[in-house]
C-alpha positions in Angstrom: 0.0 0.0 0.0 3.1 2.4 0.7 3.2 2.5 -3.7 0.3 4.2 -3.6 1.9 7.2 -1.6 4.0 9.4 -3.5 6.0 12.5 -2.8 5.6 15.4 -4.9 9.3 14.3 -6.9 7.6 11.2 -8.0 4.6 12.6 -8.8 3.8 13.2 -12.7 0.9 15.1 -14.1 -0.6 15.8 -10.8 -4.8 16.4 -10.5 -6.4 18.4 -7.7 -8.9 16.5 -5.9 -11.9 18.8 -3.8 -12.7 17.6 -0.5 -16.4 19.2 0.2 -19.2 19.1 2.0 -23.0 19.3 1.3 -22.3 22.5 3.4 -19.2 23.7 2.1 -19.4 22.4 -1.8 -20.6 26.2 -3.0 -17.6 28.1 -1.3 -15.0 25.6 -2.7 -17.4 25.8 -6.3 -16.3 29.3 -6.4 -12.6 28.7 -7.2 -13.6 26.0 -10.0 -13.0 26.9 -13.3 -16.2 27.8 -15.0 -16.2 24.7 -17.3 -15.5 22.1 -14.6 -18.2 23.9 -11.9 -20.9 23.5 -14.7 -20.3 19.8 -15.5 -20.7 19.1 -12.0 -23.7 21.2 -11.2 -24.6 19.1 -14.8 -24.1 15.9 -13.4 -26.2 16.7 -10.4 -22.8 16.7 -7.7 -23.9 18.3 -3.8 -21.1 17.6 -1.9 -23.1 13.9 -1.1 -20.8 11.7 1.3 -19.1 9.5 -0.7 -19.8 11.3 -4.0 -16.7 11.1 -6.0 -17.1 13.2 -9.8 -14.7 13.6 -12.2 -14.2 17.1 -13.7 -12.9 16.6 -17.7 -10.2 19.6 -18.5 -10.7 21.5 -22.0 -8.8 18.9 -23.9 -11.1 16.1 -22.8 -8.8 14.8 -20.4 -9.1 14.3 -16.6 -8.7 18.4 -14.9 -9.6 17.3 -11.3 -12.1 15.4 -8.9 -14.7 16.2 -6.4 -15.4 14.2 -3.2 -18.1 14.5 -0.8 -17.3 13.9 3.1 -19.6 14.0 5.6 -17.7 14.5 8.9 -21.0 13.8 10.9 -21.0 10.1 9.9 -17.7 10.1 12.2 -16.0 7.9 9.5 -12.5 9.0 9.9 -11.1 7.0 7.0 -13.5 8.0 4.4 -10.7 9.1 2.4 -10.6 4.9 1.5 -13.2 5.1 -1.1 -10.7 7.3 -3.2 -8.4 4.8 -3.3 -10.7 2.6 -5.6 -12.8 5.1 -7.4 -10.3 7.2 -8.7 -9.2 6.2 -12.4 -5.3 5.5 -12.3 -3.3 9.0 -12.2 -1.4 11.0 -9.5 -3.2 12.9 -7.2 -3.2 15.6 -4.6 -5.8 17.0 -1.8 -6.7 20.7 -3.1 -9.3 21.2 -0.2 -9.4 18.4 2.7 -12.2 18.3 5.4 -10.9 16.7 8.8 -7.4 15.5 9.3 -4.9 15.4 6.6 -2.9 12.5 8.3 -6.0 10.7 8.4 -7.3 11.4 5.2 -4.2 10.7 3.7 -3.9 7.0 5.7 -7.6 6.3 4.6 -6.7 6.3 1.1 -3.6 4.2 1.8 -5.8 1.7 3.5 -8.2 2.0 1.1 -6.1 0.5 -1.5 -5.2 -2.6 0.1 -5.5 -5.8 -1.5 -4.6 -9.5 -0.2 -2.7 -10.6 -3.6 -0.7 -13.6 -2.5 -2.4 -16.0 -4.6 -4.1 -13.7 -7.9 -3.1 -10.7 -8.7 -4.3 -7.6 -10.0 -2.6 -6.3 -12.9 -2.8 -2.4 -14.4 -2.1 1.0 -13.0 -4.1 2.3 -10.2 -4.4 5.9 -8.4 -1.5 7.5 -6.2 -1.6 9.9 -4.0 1.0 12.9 -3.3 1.2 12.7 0.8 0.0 16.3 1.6 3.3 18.5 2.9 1.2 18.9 6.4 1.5 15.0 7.2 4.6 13.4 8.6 5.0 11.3 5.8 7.6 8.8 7.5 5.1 7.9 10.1 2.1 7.5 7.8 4.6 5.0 5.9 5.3 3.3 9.4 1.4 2.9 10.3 0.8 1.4 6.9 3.5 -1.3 6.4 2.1 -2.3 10.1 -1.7 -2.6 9.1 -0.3 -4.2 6.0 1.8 -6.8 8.3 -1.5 -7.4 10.3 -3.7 -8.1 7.4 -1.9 -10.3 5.5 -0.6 -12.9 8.2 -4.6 -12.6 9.5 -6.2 -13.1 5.8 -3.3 -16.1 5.0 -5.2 -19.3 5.2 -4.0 -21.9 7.6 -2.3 -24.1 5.7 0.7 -21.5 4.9 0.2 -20.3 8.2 0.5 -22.5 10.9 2.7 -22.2 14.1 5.8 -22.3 12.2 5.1 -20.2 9.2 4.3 -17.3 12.2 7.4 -18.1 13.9 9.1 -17.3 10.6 7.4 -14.0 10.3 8.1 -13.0 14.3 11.5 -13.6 13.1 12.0 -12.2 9.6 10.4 -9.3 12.0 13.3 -9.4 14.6 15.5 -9.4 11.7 14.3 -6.2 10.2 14.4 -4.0 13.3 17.7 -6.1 14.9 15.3 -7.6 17.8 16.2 -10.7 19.7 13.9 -13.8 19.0 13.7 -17.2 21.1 11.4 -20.0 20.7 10.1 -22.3 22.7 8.4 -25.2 20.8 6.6 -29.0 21.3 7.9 -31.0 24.5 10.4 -28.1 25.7 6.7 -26.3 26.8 6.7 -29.0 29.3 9.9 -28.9 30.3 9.8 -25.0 30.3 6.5 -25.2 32.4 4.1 -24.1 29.7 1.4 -27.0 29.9 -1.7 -25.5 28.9 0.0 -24.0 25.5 1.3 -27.7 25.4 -2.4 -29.0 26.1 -3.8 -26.9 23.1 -1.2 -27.4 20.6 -0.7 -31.2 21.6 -3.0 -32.9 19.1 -1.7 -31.4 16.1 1.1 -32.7 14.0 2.1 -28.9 13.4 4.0 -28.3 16.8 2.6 -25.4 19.3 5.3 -23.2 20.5 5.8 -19.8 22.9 7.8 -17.2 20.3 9.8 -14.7 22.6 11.0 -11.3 20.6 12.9 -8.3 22.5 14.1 -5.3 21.8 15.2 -2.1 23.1 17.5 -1.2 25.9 17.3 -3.3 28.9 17.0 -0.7 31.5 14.0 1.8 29.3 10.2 1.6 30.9 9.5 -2.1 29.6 6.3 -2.4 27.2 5.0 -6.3 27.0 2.6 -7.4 24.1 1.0 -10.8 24.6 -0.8 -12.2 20.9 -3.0 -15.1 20.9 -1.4 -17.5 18.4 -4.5 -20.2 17.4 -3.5 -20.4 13.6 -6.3 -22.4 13.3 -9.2 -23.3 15.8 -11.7 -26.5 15.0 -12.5 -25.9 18.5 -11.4 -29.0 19.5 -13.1 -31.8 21.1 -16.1 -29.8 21.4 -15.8 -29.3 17.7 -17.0 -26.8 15.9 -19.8 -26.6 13.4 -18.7 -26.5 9.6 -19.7 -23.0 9.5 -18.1 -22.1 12.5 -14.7 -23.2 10.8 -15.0 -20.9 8.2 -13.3 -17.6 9.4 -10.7 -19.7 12.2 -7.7 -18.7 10.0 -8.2 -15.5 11.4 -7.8 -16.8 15.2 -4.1 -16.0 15.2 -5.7 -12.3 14.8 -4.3 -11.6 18.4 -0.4 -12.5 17.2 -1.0 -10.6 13.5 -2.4 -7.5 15.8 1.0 -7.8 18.3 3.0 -8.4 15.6 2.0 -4.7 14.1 2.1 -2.8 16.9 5.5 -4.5 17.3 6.9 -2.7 13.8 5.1 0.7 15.1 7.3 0.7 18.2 10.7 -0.4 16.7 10.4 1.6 13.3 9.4 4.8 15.3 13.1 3.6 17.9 10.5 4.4 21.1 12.6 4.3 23.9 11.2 1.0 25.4 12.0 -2.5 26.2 9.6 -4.2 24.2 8.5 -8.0 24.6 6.3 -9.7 21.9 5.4 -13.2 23.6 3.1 -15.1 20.8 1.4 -18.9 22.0 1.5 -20.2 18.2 -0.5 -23.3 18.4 -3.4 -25.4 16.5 -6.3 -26.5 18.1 -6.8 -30.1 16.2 -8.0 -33.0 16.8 -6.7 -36.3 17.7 -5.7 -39.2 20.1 -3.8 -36.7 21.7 -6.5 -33.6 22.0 -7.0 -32.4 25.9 -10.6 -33.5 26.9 -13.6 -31.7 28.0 -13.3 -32.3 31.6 -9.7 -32.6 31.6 -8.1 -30.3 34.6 -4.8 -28.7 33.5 -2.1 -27.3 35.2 -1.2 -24.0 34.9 2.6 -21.8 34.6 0.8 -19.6 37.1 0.4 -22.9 39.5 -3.5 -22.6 39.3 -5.2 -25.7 38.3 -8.1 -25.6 35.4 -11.1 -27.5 34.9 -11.7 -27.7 30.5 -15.5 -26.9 30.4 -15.0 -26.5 26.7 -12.5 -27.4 24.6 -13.2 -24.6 22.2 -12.5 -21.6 24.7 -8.7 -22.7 24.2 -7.1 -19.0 23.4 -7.7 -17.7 27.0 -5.7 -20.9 28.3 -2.7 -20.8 26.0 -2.7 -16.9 26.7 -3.3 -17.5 30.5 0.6 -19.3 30.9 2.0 -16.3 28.7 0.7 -13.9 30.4 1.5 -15.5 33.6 5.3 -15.3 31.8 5.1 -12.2 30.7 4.3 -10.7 34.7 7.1 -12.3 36.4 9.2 -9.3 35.1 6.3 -6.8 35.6 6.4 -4.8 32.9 5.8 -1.0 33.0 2.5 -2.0 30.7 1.1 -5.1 29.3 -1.1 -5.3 26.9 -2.8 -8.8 25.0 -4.3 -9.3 22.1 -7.2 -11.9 21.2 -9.6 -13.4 19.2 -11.3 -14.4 22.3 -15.0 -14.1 22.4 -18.0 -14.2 20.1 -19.6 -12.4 23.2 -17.8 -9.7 22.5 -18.7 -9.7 18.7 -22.9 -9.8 20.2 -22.8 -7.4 22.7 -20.3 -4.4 20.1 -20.4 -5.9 17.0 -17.2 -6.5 14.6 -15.8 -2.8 14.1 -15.9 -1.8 18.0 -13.0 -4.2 20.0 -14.3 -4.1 23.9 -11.1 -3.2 26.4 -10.7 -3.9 29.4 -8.0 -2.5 32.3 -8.5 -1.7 35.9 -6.7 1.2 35.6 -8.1 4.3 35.0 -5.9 6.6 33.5 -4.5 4.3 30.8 -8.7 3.6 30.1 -8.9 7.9 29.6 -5.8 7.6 26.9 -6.7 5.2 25.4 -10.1 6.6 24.7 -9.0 10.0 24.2 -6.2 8.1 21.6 -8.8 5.9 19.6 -11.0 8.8 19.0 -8.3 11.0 17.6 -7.0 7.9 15.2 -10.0 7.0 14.1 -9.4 3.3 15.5 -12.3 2.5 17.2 -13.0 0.0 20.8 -15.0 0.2 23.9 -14.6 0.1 27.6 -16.1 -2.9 29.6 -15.7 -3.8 32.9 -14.1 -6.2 34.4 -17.1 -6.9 36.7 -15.9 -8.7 39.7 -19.1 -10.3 40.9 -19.0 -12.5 37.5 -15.9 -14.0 39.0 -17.7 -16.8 40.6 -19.5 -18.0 37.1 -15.8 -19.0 36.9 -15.7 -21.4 40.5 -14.8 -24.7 39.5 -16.0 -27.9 42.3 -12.5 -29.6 41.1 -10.2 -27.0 40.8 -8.8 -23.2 40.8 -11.0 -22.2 38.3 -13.2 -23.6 34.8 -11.9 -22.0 31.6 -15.6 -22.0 30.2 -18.5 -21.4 32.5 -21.9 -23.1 31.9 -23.7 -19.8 31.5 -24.6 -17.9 28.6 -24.3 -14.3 29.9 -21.0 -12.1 29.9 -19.0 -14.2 28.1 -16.2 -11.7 27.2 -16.2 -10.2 30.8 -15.8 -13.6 32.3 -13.2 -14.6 29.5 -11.3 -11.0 30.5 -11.7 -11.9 34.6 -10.3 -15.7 33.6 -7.3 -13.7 32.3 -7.2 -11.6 35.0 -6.0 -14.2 37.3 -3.2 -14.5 35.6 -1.7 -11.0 36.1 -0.9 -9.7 39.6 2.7 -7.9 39.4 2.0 -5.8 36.2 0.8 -2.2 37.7 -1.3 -1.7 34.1 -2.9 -4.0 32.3 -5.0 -3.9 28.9 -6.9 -6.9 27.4 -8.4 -6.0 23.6 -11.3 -8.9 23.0 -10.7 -8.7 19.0 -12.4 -9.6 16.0 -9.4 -8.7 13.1 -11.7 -9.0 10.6 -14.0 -6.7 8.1 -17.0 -9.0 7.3 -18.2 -6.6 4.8 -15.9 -3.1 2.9 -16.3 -0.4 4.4 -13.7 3.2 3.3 -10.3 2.4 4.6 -11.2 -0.8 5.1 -11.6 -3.8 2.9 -13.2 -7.1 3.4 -11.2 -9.3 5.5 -8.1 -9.2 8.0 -8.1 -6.2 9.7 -5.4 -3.8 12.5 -7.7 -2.9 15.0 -6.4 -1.0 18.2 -2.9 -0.6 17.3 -2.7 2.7 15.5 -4.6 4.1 19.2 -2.3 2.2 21.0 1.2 3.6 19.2 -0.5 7.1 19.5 -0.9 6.1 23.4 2.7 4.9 23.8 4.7 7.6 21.7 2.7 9.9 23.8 4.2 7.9 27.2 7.6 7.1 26.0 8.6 9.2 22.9 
């Protein structure tokens, strides 16, 4: 997506493009050239949202473009629709409504296209990054987006545990980051059983990928991805249709992963650690059972109640991991809940942290990036819906209500030395296009969140 954002050297036969709205459309009119304002008034253009007309010059050729925004929608990256409408060209925003950066990302993300396995050939629409945007961090936020979506819209078998490994590491490689792994019967040995538990049954081995950077002794930052490259939910298997989408469940790990090139391409002054469970969730001989009781890193025992609420155990002994350092802040990432997808749908990501100030940032920070999610609480009476007869807790409870509070409060028990804590119950998926943001894998979260920690650390 970077291709399709120029600087004004590379730019060649550059045409203005009109930002308006239904409210603003007649003032801008007035500096059109009398031909183009009476095509348009011709071709019925009123500053619409979403409008997009093209204005012919006097040799017949393309002179410029209007585009209608509505800024009342709260669409931040309606700039996307650009990226497709536009016949192939350079262009460059004349008159922008709303933020330039964000204008100028939504038409970057806008022109995204998953092409690993057909391509689309022929010249497309570039845009000249207006001179008001910092156009190495607009690069930066869109290589990560385009990190996230691809690994998440890869189908599971060129991604498994390993294939996600490779791209923790060709990571680590880029940005000179240390990389460990931890991977099938050395998760025992290590004392990661439940990521061993999930992962067992498959013949793709599960492993615990460990990535550093930064100097040892900077505020330490700690990213925790859920890793289920592909989830048949186990045992308690799964309904064909169910199935369809569980390529995605490694959305958690994609998600990390992106934030991860944020932090290292900006050189934030943290110590960052990226821990990813990468496991499948098959089934076999070997499959953990319903009913099984697992032991934890932590030391807490777990009653399975279902084998398909797998993610919050493999993330429950990394994040127990990842808080015997305490880190400054630690924040997970997960596929977790289709409660979470009922009670806010698939654009808004519910979030959940005990404390209060990092809950106002990161509010404040998603509104200003246009990168949407929602505080819910993590309601401590719901605890017991957790109680287990036979052990320290159940990692599904029998009831139907709260599902992605309860999941949050499961994980919760895994984190007592970190002083801030943020878990992000996310879907990483468009089901339908939308501007800025094409069907399929989807960054949600991490452009707020690198906003948040530039903000704390830069």
């Amino acid at each position: 997506m970077t291709e399709r954002l120029i600087s004004p050297a590379e730019a060649w036969n550059v045409r203005p493009v009109w930002c308006v709205t239904r409210r603003d459309w007649r003032a801008v009119a007035g500096g059109l050239p009398a031909a183009m304002l009476a095509f348009a008034e011709a071709c019925g253009f009123k500053g619409e949202a979403g409008a997009v007309q093209v204005l012919p010059d006097a040799d017949g050729g393309i002179g410029g473009v209007l585009f209608g925004v509505d800024p009342a929608k709260g669409e931040g990256l309606a700039y996307g629709k650009l990226a497709t409408a536009l016949p192939a060209g350079d262009y460059r925003l004349a008159h922008i409504v709303g933020d330039p950066t964000l204008a100028a990302l939504g038409f970057a993300l806008g022109a995204y296209r998953f092409e690993r396995y057909r391509k689309r050939h022929g010249a497309a629409a570039r845009l000249v990054i207006p001179e008001e945007v910092d156009a190495a961090g607009l690069r930066r936020t869109v290589e990560a987006v385009t990190l996230t979506r691809d690994l998440v819209n890869t189908p599971a078998n060129d991604l498994g545990p390993a294939e996600l490994e490779e791209a923790a590491r060709h990571l680590a490689a880029r940005h000179g980051a240390d990389i460990a792994v931890i991977t099938g019967d050395e998760l025992l040995a290590e004392n990661f059983p439940m990521i061993h538990a999930v992962g067992r049954a498959s013949t793709r081995a599960p492993r615990l990928i460990d990535l550093t950077w930064g100097a040892p002794d900077a505020p330490k930052v700690t990213l925790v991805g859920k890793g289920v490259c592909f989830d048949t939910g186990g045992l308690d298997i799964k309904p064909s249709s169910g199935m369809l989408l569980m390529k995605k469940d490694m959305g958690g790990a994609a998600n990390a992963l992106g934030l991860a090139h944020m932090i290292m391409a900006r050189g934030l002054p943290v110590r960052l650690r990226v821990l990813i469970p990468a496991v499948e969730n098959a089934i076999s001989g070997a499959a953990f059972r319903p009913g099984d009781i697992l032991p934890s890193r932590k030391g807490l025992s777990v009653e399975i109640g279902n084998t398909d609420a797998e993610g919050r155990l493999v993330l429950a002994d990394a994040l127990a991991y990842a808080d015997e350092e305490t880190p400054d802040l630690m924040i997970d990432f997960a596929t977790l809940t289709g409660a979470a997808r009922v009670a806010l749908g698939p654009q808004l990501p519910p979030a959940y942290t005990d404390d209060e100030t990092l809950a106002a940032d990161i509010a404040r920070h998603s509104a200003a990036t246009a990168d949407p999610l929602w505080r819910l609480p993590l309601w401590q009476p719901y605890a017991g819906m957790l109680d287990s007869p036979v052990a320290d807790l159940n990692n599904a409870p029998g009831s139907s209500f709260a599902g992605s509070i309860t999941a949050a409060l499961f994980l919760k028990r895994f984190v007592e030395r970190a002083p801030s804590w943020l878990h992000l119950d996310i879907y990483a998926w468009n089901p339908s296009a939308r501007p800025g943001r094409p069907e399929g894998g989807e960054a949600q979260t991490i452009r707020a969140l690198d906003a948040l920690l530039a903000e704390r650390f830069g």
